[in-house]
C-alpha positions in Angstrom: -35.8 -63.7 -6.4 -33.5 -66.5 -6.6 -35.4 -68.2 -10.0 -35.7 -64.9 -11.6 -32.0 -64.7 -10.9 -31.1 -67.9 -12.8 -33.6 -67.3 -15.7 -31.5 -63.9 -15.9 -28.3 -66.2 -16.4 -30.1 -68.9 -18.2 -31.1 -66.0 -20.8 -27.5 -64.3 -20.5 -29.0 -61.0 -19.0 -26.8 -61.7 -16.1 -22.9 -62.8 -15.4 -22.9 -65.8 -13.3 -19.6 -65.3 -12.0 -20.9 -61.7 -10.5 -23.3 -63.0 -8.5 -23.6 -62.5 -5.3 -25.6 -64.4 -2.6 -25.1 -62.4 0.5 -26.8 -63.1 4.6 -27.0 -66.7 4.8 -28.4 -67.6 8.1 -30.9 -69.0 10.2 -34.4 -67.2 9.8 -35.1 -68.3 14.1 -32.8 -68.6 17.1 -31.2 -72.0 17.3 -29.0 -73.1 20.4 -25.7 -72.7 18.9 -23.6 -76.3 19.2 -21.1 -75.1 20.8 -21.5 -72.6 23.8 -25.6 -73.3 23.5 -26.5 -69.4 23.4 -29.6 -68.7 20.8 -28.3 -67.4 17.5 -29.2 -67.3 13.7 -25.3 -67.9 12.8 -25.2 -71.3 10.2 -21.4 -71.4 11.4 -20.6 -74.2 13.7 -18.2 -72.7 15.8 -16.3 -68.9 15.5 -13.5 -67.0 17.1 -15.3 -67.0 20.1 -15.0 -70.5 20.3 -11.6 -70.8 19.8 -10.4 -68.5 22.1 -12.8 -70.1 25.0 -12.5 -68.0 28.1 -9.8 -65.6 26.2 -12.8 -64.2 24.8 -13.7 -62.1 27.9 -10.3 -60.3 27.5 -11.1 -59.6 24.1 -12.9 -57.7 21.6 -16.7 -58.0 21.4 -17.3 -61.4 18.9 -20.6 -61.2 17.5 -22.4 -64.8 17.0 -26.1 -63.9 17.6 -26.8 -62.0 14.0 -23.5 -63.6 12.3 -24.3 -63.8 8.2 -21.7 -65.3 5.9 -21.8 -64.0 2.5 -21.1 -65.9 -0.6 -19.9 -64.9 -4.1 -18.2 -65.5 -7.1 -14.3 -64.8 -8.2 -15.7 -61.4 -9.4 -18.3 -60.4 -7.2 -16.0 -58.8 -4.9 -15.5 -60.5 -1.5 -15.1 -64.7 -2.2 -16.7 -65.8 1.1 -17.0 -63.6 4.5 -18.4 -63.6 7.8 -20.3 -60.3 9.0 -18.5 -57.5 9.1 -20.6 -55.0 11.3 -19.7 -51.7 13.3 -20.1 -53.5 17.1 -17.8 -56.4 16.0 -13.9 -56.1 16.1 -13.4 -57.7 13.1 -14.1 -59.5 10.2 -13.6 -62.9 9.2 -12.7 -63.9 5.5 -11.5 -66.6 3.2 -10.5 -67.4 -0.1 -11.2 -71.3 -1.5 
């Protein structure tokens, strides 16, 4: 998908800056660095790692199926974390 993508843009069928690369994680649990708990998350540490044992008195923080989504200027969201129905919240920034 990816190379028939860029030949797309290489042949101008398709506008770079709306592209959109979206659920960028691990394909297999890893031990997360942090906390140690199997997850497919590429972050290095979340919201559940700031707040340490806040987190308990908290909303639910998803890490186990945690996708960050990247796009261009005009491809709607910049750059977010996951934002799914049993997580409290999502994440986003702007670079």
């Amino acid at each position: 998908r990816v190379r028939e993508v860029l030949r797309l843009v290489d042949e101008n069928e398709a506008d770079a800056e709306r592209l959109y690369v979206a659920e960028m994680r691990v394909m297999k649990e890893i031990p997360h660095p942090v906390g140690g708990d199997r997850v497919k998350t590429i972050c290095l540490r979340d919201v559940k790692d700031v707040l340490g044992p806040y987190t308990t008195w908290t909303a639910y923080w998803d890490r186990h199926d945690e996708g960050v989504f990247i796009g261009g200027n005009k491809a709607g969201k910049g750059a977010h974390i996951d934002q799914v129905l049993w997580s409290n919240i999502g994440k986003n920034w702007r670079g």
